[in-house]
C-alpha positions as CSV (number, residue, x, y, z in Angstrom):
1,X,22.6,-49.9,16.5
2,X,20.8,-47.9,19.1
3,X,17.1,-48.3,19.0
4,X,16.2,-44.4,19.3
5,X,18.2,-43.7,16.5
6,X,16.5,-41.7,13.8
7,X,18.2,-41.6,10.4
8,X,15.3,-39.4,9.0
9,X,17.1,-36.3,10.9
10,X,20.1,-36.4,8.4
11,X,18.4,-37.7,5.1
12,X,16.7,-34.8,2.6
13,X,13.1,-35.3,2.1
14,X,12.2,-36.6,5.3
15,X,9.6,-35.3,7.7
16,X,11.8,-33.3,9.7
17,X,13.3,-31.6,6.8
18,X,9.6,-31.0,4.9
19,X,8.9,-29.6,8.6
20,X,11.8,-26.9,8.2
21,X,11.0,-26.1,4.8
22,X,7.7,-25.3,5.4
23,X,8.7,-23.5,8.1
24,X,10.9,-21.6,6.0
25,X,8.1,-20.8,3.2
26,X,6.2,-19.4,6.4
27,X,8.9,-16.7,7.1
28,X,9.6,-15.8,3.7
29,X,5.9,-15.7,2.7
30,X,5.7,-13.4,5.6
31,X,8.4,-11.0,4.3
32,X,6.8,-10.9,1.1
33,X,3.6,-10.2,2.4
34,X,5.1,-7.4,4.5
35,X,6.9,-5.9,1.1
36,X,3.7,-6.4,-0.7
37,X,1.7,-4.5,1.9
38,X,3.9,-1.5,2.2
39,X,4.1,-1.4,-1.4
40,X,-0.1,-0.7,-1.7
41,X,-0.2,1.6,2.0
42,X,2.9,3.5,-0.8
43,X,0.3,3.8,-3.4
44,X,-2.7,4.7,-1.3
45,X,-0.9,7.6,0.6
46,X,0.6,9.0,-3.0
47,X,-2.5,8.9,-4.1
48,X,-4.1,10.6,-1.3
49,X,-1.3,13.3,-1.1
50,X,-1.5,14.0,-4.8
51,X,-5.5,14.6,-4.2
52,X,-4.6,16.7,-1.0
53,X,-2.4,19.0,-3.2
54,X,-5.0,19.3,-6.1
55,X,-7.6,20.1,-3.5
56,X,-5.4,23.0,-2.0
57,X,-4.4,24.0,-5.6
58,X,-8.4,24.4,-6.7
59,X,-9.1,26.2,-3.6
60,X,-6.2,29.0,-3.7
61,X,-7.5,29.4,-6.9
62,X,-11.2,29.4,-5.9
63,X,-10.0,32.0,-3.6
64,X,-7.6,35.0,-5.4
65,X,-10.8,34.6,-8.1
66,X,-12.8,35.7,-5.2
67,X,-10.6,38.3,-4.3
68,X,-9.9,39.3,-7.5
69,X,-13.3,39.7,-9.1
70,X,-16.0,38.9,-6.3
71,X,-17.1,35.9,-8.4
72,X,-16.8,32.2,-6.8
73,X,-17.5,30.3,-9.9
74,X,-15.2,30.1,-13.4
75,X,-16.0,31.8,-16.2
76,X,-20.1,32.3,-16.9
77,X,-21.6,29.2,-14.7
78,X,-22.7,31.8,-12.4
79,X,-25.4,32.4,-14.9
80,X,-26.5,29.1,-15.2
81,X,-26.8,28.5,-11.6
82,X,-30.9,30.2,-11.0
């Protein structure tokens, strides 16, 4: 038998093969942080659309009131506002 000969290359459990593995759990733990990162940036910009589409909805409103009546505020707060 050669001396240079490593069995551990071909036997499971080994260094080498814990070095791949953990190699491995590298690139998928990087995928799934990627999946769970696009998932939240998802949330956040629905979020932030839906509050972008209220925000245009109150102030169309807030404006045909104003061109309708001449008030800017609903109903009778205007009175309560001194």
């Amino acid at each position: 038998m050669h001396p240079n000969y490593n069995i551990s290359r071909s036997v499971p459990g080994t260094k080498d093969a814990r070095g791949r593995q953990r190699g491995s759990e590298t690139i998928e733990g990087a995928l799934v942080t990627l999946i769970m990162f696009g998932l939240i940036f998802l949330v956040f910009d629905m979020a932030f659309s839906l509050y972008i589409k209220s925000t245009l909805q109150e102030d169309a409103r807030d404006g045909v009131r104003f061109a309708i009546t001449g008030q800017t505020l609903a109903g009778d707060a205007y009175l309560n506002d001194s």
